[in-house]
C-alpha positions as a Markdown table, in Angstrom:
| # | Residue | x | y | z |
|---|---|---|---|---|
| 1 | Unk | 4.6 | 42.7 | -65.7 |
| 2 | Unk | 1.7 | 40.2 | -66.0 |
| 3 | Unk | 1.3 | 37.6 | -63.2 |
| 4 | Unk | 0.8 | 33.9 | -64.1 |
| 5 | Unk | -2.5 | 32.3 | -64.0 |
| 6 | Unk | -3.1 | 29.2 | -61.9 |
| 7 | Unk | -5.7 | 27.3 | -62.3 |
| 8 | Unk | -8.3 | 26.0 | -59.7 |
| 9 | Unk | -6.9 | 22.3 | -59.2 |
| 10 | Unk | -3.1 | 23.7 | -58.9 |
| 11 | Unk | -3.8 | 25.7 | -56.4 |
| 12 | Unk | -5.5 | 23.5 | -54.4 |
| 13 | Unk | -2.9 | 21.0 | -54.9 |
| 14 | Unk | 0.0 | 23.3 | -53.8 |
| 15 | Unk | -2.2 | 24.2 | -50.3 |
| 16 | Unk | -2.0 | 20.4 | -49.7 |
| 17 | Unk | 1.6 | 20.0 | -50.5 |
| 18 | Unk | 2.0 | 22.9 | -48.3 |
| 19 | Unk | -0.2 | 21.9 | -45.9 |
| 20 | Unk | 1.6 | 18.2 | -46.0 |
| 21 | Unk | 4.6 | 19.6 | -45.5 |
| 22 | Unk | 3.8 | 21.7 | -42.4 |
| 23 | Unk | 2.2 | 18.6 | -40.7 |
| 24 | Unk | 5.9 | 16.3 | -41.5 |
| 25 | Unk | 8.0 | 19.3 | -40.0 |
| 26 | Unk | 5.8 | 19.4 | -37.0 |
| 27 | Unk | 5.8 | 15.9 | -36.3 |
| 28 | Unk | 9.7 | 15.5 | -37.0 |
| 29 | Unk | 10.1 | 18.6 | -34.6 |
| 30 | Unk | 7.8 | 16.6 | -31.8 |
| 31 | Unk | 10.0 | 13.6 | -32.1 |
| 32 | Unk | 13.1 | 15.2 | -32.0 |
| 33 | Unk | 11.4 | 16.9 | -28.5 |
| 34 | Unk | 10.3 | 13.6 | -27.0 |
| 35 | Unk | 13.4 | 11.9 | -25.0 |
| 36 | Unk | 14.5 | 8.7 | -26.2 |
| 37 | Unk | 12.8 | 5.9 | -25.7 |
| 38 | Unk | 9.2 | 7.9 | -24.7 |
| 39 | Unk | 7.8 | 6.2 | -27.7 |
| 40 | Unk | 8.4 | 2.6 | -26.7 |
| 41 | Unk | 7.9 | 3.4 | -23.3 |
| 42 | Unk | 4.2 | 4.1 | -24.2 |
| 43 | Unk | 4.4 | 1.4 | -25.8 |
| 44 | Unk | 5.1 | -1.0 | -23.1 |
| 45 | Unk | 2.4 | 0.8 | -21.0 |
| 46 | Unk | -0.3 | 0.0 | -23.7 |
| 47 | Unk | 0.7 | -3.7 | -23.4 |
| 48 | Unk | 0.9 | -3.6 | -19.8 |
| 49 | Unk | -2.4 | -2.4 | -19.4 |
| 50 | Unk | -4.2 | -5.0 | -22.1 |
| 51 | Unk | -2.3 | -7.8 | -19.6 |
| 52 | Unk | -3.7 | -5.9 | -16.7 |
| 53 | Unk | -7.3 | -6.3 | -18.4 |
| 54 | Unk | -6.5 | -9.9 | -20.2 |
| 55 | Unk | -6.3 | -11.3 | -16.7 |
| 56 | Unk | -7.9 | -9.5 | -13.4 |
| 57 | Unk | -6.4 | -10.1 | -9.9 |
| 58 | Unk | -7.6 | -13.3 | -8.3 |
| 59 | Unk | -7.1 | -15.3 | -5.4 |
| 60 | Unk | -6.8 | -18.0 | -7.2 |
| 61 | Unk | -6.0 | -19.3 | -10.5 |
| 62 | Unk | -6.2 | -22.2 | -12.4 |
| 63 | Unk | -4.2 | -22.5 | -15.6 |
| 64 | Unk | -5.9 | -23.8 | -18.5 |
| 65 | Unk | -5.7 | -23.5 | -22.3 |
| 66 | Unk | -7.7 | -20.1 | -22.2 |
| 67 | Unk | -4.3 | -18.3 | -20.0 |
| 68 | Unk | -0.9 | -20.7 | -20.9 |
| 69 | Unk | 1.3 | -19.5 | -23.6 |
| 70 | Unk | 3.9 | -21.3 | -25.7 |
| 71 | Unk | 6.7 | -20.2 | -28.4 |
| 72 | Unk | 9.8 | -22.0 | -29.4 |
| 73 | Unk | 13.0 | -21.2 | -27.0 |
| 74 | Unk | 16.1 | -19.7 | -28.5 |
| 75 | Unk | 17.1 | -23.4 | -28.9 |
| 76 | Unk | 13.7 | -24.7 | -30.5 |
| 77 | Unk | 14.4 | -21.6 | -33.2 |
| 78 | Unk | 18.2 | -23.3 | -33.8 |
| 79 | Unk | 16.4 | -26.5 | -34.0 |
| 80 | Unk | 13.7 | -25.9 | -36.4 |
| 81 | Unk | 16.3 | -23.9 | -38.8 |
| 82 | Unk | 18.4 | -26.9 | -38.6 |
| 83 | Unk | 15.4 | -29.1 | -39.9 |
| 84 | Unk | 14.7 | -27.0 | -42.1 |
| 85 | Unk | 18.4 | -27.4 | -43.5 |
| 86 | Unk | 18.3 | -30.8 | -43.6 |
| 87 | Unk | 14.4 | -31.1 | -45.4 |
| 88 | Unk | 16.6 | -28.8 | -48.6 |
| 89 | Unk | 19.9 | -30.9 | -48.3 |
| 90 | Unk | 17.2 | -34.5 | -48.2 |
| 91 | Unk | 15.3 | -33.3 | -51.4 |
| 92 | Unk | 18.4 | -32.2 | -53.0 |
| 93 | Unk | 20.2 | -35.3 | -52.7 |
| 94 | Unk | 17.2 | -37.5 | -53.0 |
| 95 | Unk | 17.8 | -38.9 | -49.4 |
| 96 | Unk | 15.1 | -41.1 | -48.6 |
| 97 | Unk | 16.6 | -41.4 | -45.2 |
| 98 | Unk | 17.3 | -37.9 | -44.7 |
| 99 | Unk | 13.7 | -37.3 | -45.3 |
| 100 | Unk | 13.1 | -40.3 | -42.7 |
| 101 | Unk | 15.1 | -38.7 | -40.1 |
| 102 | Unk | 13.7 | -34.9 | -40.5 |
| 103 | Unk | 10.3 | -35.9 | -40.1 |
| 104 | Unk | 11.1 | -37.8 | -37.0 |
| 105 | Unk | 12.8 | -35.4 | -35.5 |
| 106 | Unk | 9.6 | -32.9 | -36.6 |
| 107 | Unk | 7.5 | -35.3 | -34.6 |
| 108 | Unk | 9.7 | -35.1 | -31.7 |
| 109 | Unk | 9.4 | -31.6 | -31.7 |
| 110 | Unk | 6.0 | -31.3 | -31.8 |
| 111 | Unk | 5.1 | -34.2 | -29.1 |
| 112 | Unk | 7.7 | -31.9 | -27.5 |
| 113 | Unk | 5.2 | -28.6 | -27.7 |
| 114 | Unk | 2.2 | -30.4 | -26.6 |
| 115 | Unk | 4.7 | -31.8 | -23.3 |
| 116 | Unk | 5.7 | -28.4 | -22.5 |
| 117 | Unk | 2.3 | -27.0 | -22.8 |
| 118 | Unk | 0.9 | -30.1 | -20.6 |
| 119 | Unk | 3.3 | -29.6 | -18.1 |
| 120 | Unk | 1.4 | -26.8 | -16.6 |
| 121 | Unk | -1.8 | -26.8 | -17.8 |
| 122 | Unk | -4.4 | -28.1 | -14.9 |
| 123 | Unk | -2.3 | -26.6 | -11.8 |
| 124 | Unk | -3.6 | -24.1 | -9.8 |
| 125 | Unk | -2.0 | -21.1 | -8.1 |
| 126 | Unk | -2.8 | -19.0 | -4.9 |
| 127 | Unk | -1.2 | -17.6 | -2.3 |
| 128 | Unk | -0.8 | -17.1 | 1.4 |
| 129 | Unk | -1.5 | -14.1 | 3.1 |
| 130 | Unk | 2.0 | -12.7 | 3.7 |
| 131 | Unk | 3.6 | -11.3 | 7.3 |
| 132 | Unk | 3.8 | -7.7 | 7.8 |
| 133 | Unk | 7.5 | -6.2 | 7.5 |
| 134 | Unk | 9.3 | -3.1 | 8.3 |
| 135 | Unk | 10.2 | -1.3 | 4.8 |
| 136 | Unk | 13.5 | -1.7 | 3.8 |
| 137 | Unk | 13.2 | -5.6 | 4.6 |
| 138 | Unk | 12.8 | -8.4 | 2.3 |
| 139 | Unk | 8.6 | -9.2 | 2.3 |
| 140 | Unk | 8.6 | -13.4 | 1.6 |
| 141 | Unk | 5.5 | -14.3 | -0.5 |
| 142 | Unk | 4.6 | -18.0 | -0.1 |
| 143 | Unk | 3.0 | -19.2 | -3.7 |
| 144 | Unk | 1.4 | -22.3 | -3.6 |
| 145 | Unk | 1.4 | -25.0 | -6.2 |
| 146 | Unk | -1.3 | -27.1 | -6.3 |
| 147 | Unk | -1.7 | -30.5 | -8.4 |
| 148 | Unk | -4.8 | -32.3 | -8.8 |
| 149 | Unk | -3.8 | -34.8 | -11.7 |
| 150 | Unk | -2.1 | -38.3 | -11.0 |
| 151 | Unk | 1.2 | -37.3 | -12.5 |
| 152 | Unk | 3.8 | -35.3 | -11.3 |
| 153 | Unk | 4.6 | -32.0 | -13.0 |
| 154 | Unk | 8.7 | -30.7 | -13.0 |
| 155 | Unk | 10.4 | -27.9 | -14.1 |
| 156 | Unk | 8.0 | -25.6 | -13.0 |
| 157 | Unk | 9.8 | -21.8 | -12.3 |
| 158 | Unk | 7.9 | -19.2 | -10.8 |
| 159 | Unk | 9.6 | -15.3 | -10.8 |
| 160 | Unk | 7.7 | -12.0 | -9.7 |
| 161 | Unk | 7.0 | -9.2 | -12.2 |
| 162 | Unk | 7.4 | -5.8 | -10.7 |
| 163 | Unk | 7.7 | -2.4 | -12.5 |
| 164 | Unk | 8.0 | -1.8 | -16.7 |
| 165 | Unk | 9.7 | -5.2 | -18.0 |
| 166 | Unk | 11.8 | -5.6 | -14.6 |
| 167 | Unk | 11.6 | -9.7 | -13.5 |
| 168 | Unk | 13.5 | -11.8 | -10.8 |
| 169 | Unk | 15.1 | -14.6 | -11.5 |
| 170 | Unk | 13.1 | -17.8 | -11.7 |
| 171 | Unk | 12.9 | -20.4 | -8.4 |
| 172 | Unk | 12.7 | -23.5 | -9.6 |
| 173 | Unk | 10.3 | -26.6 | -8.1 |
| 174 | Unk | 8.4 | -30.0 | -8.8 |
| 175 | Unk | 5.1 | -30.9 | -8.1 |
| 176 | Unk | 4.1 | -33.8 | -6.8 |
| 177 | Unk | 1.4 | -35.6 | -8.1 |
| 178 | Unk | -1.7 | -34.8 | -6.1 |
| 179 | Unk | -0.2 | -33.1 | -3.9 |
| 180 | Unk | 1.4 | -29.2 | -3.7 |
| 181 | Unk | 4.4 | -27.0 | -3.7 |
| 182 | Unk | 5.3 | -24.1 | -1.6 |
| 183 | Unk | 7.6 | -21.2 | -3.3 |
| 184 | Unk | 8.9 | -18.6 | -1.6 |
| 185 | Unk | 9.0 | -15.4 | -3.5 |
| 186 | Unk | 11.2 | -12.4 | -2.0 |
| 187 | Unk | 10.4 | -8.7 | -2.6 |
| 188 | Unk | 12.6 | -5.5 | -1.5 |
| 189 | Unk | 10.1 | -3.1 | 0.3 |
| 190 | Unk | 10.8 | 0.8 | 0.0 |
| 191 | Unk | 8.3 | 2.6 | 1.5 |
| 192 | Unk | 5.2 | 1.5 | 4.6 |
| 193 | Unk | 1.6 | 1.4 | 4.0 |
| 194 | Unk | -0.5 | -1.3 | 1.9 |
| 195 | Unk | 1.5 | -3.2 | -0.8 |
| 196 | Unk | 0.0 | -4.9 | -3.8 |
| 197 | Unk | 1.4 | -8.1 | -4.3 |
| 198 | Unk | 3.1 | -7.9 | -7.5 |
| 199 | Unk | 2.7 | -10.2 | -11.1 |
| 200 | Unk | 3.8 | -13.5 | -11.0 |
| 201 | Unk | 4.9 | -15.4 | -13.9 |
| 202 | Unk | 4.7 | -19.2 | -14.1 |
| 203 | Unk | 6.7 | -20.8 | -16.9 |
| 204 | Unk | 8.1 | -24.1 | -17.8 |
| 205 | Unk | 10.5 | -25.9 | -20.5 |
| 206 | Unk | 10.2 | -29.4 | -20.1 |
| 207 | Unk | 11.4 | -32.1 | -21.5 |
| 208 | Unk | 14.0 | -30.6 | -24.2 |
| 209 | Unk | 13.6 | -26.9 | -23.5 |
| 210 | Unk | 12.7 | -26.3 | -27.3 |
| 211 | Unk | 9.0 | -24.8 | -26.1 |
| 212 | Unk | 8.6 | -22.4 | -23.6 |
| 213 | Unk | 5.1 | -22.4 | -22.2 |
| 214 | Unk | 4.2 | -19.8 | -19.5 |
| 215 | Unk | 1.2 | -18.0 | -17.9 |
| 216 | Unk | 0.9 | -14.7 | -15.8 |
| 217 | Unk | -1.1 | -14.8 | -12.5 |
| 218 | Unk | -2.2 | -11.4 | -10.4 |
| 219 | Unk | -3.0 | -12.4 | -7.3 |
| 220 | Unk | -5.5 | -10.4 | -5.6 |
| 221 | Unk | -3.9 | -10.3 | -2.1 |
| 222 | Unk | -1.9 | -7.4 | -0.3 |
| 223 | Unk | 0.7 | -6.8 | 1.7 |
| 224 | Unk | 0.9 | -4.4 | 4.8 |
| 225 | Unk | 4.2 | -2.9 | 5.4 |
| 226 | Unk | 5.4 | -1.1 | 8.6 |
| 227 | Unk | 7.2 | 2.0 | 8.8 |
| 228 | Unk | 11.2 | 1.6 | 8.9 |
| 229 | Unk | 12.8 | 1.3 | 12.3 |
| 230 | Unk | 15.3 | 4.0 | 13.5 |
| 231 | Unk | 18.4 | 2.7 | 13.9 |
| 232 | Unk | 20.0 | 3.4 | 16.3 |
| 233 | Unk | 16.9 | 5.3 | 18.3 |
| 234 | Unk | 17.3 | 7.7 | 21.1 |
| 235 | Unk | 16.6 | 6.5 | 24.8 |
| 236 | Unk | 12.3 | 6.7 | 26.1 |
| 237 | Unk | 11.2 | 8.5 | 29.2 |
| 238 | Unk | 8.8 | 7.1 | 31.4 |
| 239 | Unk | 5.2 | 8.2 | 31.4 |
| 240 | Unk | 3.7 | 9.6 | 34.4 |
| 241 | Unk | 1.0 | 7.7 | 36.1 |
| 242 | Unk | -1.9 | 9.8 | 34.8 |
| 243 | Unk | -0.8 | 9.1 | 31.2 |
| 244 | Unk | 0.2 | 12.9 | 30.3 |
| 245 | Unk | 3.5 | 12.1 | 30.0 |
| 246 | Unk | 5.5 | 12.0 | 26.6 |
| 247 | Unk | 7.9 | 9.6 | 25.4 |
| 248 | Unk | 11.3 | 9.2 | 23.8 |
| 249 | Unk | 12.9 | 6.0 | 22.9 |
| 250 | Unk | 13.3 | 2.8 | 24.5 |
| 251 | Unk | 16.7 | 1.6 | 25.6 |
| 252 | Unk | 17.5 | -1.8 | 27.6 |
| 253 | Unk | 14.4 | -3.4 | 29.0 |
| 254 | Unk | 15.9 | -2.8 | 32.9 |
| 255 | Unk | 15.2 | 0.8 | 32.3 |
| 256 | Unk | 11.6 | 0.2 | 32.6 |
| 257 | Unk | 11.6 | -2.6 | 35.3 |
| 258 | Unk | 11.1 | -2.0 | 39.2 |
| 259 | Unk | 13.7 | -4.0 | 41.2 |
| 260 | Unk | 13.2 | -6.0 | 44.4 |
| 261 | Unk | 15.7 | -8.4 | 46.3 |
| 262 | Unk | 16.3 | -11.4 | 45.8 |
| 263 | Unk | 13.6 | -14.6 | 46.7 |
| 264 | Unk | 14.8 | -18.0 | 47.0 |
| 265 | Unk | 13.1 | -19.7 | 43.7 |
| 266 | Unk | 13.6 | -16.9 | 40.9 |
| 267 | Unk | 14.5 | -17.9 | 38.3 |
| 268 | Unk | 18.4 | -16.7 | 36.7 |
| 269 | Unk | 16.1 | -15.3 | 33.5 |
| 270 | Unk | 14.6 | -13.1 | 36.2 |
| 271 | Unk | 17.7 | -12.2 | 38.1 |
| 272 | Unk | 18.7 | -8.5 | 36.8 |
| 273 | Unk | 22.4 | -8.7 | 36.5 |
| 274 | Unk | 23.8 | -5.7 | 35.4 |
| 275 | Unk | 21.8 | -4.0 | 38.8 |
| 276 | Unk | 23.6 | -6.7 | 40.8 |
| 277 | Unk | 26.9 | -6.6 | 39.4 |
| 278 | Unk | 26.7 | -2.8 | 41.5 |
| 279 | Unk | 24.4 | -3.6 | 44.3 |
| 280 | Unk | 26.5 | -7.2 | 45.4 |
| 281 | Unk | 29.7 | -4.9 | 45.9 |
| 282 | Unk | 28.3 | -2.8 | 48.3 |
| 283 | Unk | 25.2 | -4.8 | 50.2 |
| 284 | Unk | 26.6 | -8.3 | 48.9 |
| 285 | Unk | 23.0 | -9.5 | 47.5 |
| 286 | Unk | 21.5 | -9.9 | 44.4 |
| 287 | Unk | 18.1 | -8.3 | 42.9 |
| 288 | Unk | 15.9 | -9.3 | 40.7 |
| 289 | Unk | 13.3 | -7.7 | 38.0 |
| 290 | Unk | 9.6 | -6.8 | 39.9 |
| 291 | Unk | 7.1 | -8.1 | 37.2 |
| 292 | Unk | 4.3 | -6.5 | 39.5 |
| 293 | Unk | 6.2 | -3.1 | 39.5 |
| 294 | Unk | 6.9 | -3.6 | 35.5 |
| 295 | Unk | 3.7 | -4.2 | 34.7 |
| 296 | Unk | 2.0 | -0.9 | 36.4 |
| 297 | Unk | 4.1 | 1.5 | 34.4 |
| 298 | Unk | 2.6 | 2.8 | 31.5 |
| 299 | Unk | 4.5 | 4.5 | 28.6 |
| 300 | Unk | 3.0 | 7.0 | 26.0 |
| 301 | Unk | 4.6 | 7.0 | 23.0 |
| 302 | Unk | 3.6 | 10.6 | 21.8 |
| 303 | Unk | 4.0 | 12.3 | 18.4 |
| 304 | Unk | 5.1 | 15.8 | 19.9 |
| 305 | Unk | 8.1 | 13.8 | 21.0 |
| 306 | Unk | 9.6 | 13.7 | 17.9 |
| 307 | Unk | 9.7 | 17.2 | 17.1 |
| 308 | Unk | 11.8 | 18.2 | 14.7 |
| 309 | Unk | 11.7 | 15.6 | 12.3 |
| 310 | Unk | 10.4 | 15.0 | 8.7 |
| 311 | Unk | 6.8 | 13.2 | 9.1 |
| 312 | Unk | 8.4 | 9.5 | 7.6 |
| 313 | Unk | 11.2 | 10.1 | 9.9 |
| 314 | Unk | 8.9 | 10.6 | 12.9 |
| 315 | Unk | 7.0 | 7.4 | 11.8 |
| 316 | Unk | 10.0 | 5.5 | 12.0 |
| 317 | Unk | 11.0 | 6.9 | 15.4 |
| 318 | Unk | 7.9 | 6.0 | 16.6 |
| 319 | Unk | 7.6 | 2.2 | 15.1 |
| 320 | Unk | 11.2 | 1.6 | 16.8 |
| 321 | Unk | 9.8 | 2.8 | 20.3 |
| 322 | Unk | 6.6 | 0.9 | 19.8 |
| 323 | Unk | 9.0 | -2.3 | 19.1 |
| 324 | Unk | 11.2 | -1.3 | 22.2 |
| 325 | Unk | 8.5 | -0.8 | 24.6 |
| 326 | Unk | 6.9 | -4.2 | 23.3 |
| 327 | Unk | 9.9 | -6.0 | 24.2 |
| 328 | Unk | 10.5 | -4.3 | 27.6 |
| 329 | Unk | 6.9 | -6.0 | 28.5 |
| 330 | Unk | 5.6 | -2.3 | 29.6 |
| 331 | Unk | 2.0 | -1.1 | 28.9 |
| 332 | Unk | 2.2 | 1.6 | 26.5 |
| 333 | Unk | 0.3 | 3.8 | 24.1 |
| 334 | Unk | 0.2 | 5.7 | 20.9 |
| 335 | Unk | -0.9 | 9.2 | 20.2 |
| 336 | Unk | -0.9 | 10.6 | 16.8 |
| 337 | Unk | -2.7 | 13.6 | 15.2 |
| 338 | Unk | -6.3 | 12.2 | 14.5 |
| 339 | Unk | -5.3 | 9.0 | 16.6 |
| 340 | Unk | -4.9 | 7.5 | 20.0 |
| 341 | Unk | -4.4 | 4.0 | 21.1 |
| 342 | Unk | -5.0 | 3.5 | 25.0 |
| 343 | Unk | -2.3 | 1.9 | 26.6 |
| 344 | Unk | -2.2 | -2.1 | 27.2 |
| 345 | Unk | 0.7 | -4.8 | 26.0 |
| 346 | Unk | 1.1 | -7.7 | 24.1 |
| 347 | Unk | 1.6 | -8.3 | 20.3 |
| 348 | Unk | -1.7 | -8.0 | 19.3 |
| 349 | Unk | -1.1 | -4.2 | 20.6 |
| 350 | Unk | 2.1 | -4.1 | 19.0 |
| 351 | Unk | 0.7 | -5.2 | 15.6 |
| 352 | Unk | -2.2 | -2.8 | 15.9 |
| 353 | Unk | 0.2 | 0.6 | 16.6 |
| 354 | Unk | 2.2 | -0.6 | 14.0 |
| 355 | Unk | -0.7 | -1.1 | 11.7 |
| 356 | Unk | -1.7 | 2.3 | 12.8 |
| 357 | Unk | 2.0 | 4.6 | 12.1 |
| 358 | Unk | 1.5 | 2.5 | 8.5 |
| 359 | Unk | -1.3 | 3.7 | 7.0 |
| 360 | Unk | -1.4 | 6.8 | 9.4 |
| 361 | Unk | -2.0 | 10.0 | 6.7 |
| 362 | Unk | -1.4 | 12.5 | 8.9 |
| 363 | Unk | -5.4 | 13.4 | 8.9 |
């Protein structure tokens, strides 16, 4: 039996159908692989990161027409459909005041838009360097407001911007006329180490809350967060007096206080009663806490002490021993693998061993 004959241009047609063909299958094969919502997802990173380019971290802002946004609210679309209902039903009837009324309303609208947009434009934003806190705890960010014109601005709601499309809910504030406006942001910590202060939105709908204007700020500062404290934390040993001793956890501050008797002239703060509550029943006098004694103790607070324990774990352990000691008023270091801090008191010392268990990498 004779085979057909196909010409030149057929065949090479029927490779591309084919070809075609392959190419569709594969790609409706690839989408059915990805997990829903992988292609929107990439999407919202593509947009994130043009933001992230449209408008670098700074320390501070100024908003001007270049970075504030506006588009009609859900209520400026409803109005601007019912305008447009009453502009047909005018030149359907012939109403000369129905025409009259529409395009004063249309003016109100748009004196409204160029409100709105006014209402922030010529503020500027920056912020205060915010107080370390122990993850887990709520880090406060102070944003401030400031307002160089001679009018007051109001309605002005700032939110943070953390993660893919998750916000806060908006505080609320007026600004003076030259003067400025503190807002306190809160943000959940999770885990220690150096925090970059999340987006912050600023937005607006004043007067009628037909336009939404709105701009997005990055500040440039950071935020150091502490390691979690152990709750509750075992009991800490006393260091020996040639600083080779380790330590466990601190408990009340008398376990670290020397004792004396009493001297006419203490003060009550000074009087240590739970020691005299057993020492009046059998000699009948009271004692109080030996600030001299107290203050040549030294305590190590020593890594190989928490033995055992998963490295964060440790860290914690650690941070609520170095928060303990602090508190008790004794001298006390810090040894970690890589680091040591020499023992001495005070809360500059307290804020640098925390500083240190924060960003410690176990190098």
């Amino acid at each position: 039996m004779a085979r057909p004959i196909t010409s030149a241009p057929a065949a090479r047609a029927a490779v591309k159908h084919t070809a075609r063909a392959g190419v569709e299958h594969t790609a409706r094969t690839a989408s059915a692989d990805q997990p829903p919502g992988s292609l929107r997802a990439a999407w919202q990173r593509r947009w994130a990161a043009y933001w992230d380019r449209r408008h670098p971290r700074r320390e501070r802002t100024p908003l001007t027409h270049a970075n504030v946004y506006i588009l009609p609210t859900r209520a400026g679309w409803v109005f601007g459909l019912t305008l447009l209902v009453l502009l047909l039903a005018s030149i359907n009837y012939q109403l000369n005041l129905g025409h009259l009324l529409t395009f004063l309303l249309l003016g109100c609208a748009g004196v409204s838009m160029h409100m709105t947009h006014r209402n922030l434009r010529g503020l500027a934003l920056h912020l205060r360097p915010p107080r370390p806190v122990h993850a887990g705890q709520a880090l406060m960010l102070e944003a401030v407001v400031d307002n160089p014109d001679a009018r007051a601005r109001h309605g002005v709601g700032l939110r943070l911007r953390h993660r893919l499309h998750r916000q806060d809910e908006e505080t609320w504030c007026d600004v003076p006329a030259g003067g400025q406006t503190v807002v306190h942001l809160s943000l959940l910590t999770e885990q220690r180490g150096r925090l970059q202060v999340p987006t912050i939105e600023v937005s607006t709908r004043f007067p009628f809350g037909l336009f939404r204007a709105w701009a997005v700020w990055r500040p440039a500062g950071e935020a150091l967060v502490y390691p979690a404290l152990e709750h509750p934390a075992p009991p800490l040993r006393e260091a020996s007096r040639d600083g080779g001793g380790r330590a466990g956890v601190v408990g009340a501050a008398d376990d670290f206080e020397g004792v004396r008797d009493y001297r006419r002239g203490d003060p009550l703060r000074q009087v240590a009663w739970k020691k005299s509550s057993r020492t009046f029943e059998t000699t009948g006098a009271l004692v109080s806490r030996d600030r001299e004694a107290r203050s040549r103790r030294e305590l190590w607070l020593d890594w190989q002490a928490t033995a055992g324990l998963a490295t964060e774990a440790r860290l914690s352990r650690l941070a609520a021993w170095a928060v303990a000691a602090d508190q008790a008023g004794a001298a006390w270091g810090l040894r970690l693998p890589g680091a040591e801090l020499p023992p001495a008191s005070g809360e500059a010392h307290r804020a640098h061993a925390l500083q240190t268990l924060a960003l410690w990498s176990g190098t």
